[in-house]
VEXVEX-317378 format. One record per residue: residue in three letters; x, y, z of N, C-alpha, C in turn. Coordinates in steps of 0.02 Angstrom, whole numbers, padded with zeros to 5 digits, always signed. Layout:
// residues N
AlaXYZXYZXYZ;...
***
This chain:
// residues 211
Unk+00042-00060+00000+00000+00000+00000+00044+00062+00000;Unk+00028+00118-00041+00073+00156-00053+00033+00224-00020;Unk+00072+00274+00007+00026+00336+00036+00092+00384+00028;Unk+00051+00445-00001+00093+00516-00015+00098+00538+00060;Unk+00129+00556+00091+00135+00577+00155+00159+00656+00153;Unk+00193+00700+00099+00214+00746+00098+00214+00761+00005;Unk+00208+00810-00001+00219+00823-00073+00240+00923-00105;Unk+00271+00954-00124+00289+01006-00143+00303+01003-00229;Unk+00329+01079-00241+00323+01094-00298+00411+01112-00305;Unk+00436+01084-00358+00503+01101-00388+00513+01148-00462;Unk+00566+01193-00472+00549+01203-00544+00630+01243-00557;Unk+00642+01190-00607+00695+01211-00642+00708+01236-00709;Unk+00725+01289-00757+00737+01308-00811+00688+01293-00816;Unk+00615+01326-00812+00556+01313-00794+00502+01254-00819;Unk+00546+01220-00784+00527+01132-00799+00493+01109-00721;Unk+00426+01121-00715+00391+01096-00657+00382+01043-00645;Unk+00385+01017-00586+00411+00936-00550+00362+00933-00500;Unk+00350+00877-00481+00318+00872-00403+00365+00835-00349;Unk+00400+00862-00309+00421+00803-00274+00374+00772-00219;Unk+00378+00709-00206+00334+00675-00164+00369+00638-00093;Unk+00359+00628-00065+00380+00595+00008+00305+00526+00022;Unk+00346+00452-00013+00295+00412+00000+00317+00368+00024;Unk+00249+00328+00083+00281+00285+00113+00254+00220+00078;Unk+00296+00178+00071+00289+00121+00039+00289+00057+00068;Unk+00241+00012+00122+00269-00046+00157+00302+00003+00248;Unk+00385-00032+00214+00401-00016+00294+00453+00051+00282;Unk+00455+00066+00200+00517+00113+00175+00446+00183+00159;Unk+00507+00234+00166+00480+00296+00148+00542+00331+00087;Unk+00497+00351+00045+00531+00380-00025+00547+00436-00035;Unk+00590+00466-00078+00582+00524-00104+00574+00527-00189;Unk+00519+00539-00212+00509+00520-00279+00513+00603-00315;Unk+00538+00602-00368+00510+00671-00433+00445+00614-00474;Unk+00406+00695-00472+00351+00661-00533+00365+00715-00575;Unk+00366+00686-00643+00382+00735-00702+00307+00732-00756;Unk+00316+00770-00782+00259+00772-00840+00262+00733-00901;Unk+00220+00679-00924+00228+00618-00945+00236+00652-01028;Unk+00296+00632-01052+00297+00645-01121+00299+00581-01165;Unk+00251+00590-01229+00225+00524-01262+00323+00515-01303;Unk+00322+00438-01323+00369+00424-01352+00386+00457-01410;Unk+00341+00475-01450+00371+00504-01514+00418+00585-01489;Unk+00381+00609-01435+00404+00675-01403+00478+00661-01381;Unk+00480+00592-01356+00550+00590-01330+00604+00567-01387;Unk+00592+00553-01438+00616+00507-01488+00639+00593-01538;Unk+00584+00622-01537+00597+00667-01541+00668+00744-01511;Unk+00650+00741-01451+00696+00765-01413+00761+00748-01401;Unk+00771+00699-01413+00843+00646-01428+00843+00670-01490;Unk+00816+00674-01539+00846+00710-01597+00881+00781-01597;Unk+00836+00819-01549+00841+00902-01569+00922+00895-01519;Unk+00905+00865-01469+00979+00870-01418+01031+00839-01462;Unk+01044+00792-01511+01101+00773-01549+01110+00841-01588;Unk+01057+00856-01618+01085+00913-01681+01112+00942-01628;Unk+01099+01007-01584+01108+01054-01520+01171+01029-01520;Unk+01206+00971-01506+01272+00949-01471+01326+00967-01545;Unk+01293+00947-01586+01338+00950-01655+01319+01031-01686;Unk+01274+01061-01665+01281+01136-01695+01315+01201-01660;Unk+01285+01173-01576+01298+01240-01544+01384+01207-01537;Unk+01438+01244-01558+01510+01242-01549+01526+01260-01479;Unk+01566+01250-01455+01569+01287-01380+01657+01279-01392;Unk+01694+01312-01379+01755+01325-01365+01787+01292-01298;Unk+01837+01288-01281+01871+01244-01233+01861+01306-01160;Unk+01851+01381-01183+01849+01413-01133+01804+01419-01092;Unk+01739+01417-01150+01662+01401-01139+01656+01353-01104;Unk+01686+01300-01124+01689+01258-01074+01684+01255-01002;Unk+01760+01264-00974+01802+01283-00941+01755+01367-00871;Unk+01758+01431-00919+01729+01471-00899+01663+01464-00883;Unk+01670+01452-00784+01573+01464-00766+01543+01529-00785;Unk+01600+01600-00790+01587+01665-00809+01536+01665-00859;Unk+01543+01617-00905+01513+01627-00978+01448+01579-00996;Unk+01445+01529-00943+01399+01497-00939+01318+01526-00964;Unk+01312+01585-00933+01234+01608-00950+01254+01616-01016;Unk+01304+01624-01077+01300+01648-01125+01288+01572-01180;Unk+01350+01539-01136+01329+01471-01165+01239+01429-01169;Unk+01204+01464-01097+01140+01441-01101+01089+01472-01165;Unk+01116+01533-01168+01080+01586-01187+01080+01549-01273;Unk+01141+01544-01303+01132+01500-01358+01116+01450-01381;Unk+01117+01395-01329+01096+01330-01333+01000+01334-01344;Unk+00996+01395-01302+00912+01389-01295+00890+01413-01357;Unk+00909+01476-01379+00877+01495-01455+00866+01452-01508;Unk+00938+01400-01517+00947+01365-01552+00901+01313-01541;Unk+00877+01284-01484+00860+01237-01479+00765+01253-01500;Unk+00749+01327-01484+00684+01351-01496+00659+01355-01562;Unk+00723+01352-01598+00710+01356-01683+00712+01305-01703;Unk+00737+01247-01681+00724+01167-01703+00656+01154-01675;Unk+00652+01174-01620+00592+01145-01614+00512+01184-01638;Unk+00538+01248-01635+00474+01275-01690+00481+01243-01772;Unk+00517+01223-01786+00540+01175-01833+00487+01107-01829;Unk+00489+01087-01808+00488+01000-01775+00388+01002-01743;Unk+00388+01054-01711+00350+01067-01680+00272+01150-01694;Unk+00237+01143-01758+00236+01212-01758+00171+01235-01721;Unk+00153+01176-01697+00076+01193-01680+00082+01177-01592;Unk+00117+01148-01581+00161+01165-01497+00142+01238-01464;Unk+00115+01239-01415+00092+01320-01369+00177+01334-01349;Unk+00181+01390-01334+00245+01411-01301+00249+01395-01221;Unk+00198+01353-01192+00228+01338-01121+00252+01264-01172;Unk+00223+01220-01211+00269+01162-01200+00331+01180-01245;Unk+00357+01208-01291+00414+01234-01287+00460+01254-01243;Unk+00440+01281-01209+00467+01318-01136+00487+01250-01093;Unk+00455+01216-01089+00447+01156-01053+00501+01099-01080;Unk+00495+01076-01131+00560+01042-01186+00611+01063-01192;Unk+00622+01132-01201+00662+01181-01207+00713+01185-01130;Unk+00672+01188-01077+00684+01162-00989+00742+01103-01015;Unk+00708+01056-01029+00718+00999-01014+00772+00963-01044;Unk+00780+00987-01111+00844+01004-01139+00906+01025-01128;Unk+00883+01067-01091+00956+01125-01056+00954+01101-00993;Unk+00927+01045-00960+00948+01007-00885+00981+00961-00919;Unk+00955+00941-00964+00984+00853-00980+01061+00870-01017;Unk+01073+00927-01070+01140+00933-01105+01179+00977-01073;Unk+01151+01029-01022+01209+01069-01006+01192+01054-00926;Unk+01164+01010-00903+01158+01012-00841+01169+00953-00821;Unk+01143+00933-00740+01150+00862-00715+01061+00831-00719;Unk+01030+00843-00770+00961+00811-00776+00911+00806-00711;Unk+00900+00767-00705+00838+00769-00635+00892+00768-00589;Unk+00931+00772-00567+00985+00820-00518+00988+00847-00495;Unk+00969+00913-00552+00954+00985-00560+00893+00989-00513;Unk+00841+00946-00498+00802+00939-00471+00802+00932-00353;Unk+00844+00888-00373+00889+00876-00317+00890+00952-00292;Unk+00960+00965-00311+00991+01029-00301+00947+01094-00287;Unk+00890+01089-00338+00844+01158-00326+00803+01138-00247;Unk+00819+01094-00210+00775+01079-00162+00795+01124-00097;Unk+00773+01149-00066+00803+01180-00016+00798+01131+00070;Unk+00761+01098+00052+00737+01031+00125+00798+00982+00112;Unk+00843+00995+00058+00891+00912+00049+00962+00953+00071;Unk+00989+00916+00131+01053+00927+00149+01114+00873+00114;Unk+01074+00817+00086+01144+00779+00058+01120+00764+00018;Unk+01167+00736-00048+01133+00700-00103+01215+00655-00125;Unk+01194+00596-00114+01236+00539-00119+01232+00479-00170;Unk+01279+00500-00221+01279+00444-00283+01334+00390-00269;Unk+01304+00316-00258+01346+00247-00234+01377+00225-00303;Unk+01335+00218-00338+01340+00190-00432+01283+00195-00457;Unk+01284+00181-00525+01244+00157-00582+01194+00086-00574;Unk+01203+00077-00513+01156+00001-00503+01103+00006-00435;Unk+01109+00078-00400+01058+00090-00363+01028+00182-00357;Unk+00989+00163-00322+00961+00243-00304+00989+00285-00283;Unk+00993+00355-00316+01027+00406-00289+00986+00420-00210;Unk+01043+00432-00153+01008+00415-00081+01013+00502-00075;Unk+00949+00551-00040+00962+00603-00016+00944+00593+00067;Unk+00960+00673+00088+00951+00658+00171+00892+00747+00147;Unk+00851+00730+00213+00791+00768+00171+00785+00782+00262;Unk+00778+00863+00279+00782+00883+00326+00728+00879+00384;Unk+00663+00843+00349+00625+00838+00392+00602+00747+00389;Unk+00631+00723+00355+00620+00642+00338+00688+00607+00339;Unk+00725+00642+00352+00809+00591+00349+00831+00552+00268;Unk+00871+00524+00289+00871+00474+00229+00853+00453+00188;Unk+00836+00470+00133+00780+00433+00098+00795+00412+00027;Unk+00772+00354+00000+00799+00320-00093+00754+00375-00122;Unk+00780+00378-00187+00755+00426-00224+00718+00368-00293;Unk+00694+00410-00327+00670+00367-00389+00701+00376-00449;Unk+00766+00387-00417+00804+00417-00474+00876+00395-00496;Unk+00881+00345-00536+00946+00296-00545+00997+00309-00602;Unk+01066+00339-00589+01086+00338-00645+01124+00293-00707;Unk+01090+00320-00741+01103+00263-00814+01163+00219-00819;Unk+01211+00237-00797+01286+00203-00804+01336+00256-00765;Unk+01400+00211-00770+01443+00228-00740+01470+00302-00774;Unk+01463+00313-00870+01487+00348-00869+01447+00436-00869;Unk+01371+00414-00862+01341+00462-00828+01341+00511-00775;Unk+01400+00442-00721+01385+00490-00640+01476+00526-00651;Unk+01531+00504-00718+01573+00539-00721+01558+00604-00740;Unk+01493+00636-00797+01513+00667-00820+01469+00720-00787;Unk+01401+00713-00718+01395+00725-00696+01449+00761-00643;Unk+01521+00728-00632+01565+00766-00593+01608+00832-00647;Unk+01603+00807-00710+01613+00833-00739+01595+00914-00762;Unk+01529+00893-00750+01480+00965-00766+01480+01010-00729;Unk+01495+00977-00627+01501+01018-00557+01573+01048-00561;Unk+01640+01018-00599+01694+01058-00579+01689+01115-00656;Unk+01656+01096-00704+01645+01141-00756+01622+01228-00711;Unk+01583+01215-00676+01532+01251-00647+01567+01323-00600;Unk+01607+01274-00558+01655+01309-00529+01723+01315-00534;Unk+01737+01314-00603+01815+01345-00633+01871+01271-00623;Unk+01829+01208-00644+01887+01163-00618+01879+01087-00669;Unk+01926+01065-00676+01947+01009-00723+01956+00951-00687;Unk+01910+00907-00718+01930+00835-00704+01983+00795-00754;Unk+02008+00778-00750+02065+00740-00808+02059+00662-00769;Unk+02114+00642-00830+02144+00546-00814+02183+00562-00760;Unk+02237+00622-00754+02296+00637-00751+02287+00666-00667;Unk+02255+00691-00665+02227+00684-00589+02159+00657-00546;Unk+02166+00618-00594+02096+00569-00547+02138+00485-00557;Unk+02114+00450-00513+02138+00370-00524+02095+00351-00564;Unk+02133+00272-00586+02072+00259-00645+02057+00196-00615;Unk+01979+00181-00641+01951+00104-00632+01919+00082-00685;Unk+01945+00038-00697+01915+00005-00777+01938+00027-00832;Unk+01999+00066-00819+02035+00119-00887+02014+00173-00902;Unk+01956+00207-00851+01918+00273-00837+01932+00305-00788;Unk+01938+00361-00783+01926+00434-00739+01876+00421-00690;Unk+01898+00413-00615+01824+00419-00583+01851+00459-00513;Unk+01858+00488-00518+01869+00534-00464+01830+00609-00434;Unk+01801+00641-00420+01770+00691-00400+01818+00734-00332;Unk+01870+00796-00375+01898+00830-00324+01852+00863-00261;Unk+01884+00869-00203+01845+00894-00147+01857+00974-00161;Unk+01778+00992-00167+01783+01047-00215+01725+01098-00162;Unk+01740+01166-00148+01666+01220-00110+01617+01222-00151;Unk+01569+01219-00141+01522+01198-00193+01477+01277-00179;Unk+01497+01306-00110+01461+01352-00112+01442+01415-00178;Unk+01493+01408-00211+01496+01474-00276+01431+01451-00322;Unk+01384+01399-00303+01337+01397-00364+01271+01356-00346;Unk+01266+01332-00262+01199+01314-00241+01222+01300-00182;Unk+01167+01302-00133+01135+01322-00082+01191+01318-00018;Unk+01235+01346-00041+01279+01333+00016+01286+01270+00032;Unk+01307+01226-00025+01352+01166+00012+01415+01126-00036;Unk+01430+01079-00011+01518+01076-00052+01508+01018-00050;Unk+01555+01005-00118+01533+00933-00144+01611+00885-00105;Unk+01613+00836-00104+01676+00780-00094+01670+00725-00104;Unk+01704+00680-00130+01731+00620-00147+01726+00582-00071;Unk+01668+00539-00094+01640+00505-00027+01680+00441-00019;Unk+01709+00416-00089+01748+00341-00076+01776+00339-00144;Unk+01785+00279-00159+01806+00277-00237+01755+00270-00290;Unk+01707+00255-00267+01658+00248-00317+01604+00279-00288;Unk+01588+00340-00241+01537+00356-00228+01535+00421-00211;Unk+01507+00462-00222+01515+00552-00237+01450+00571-00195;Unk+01465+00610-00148+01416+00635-00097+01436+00735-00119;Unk+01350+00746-00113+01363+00838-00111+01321+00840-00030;Unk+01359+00854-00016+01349+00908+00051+01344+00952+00091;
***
């Protein structure tokens, strides 16, 4: 038997979420509910994000520079508004707005993450691997599994990837150890310069806690 026990409103790159607090049996959850997009929409969207990756150019500085980041967003989104008024012509401008969101979490961001992060009740958010639930600590419920698993191993790299992008910093081979002939390291880095006052660290070898 499943019961919502708590539920609020999230919203990122104005991509509205519900998060939920459910108890399930003898476990209590922390779930995102997202807005159900039909397959062709997503089949779709995997298209417009390949072109986006192969059109918008970004420079090694762009990269590199969080300074320039809004400029980097700022292009990715136009571009991505004209494929999809393309693709899409009879689309209202909230679901544009909405795809358009969802786009710019998933390619220039950490995807439902981003979700995570915009929460102001979550003091930790702890990734073990690619084979279970991202675990948060949720200030009025403790501990809790999320419904939110990432895809593979080299997902939760490039996720570290995107956080030292953020705040002026490089992951390499060359300073991270390798496992499996990959980069998996996450420097202990202040995380304060770009959300809610907290700092990310390298929880083990294979497991990345923001705190």
């Amino acid at each position: 038997m499943e019961k919502i026990i708590d539920s609020y409103k999230l919203e990122v790159e104005g991509v509205k979420i519900e998060a939920r607090i459910i108890k399930k049996e003898e476990m209590t959850k922390y779930e995102i509910i997202k807005q159900k997009i039909s397959a062709p929409t997503e089949a779709l969207l995997d298209e417009v994000k390949n072109k986006l990756i192969e059109e918008v150019k970004l420079s090694s500085d762009e990269i590199l520079d969080p300074k320039i980041a809004g400029n980097i967003k700022e292009k990715f989104k136009n571009r991505a508004y004209e494929l999809l008024g393309k693709y899409l012509e009879n689309a209202s401008e909230a679901t544009k707005k909405y795809l358009i969101g969802m786009l710019i979490n998933e390619s220039l961001g950490l995807g439902d993450i981003e979700f995570l992060l915009s929460d102001i009740l979550l003091e930790e958010i702890v990734i073990n691997s690619s084979k279970e639930p991202i675990m948060i600590y949720h200030k009025k419920y403790g501990w809790l599994e999320t419904n939110i698993v990432p895809e593979n191993e080299d997902q939760i790299l490039n996720y570290a990837n995107t956080i030292a992008r953020r705040i002026g910093r490089q992951i390499t081979c060359s300073s991270a150890f390798r496992r499996q002939g990959k980069c998996r390291s996450l420097p202990n880095i202040n995380k304060r310069k770009f959300s809610n006052n907290k700092k990310i660290q390298r929880r083990s070898t294979n497991s990345y806690r923001f705190n």
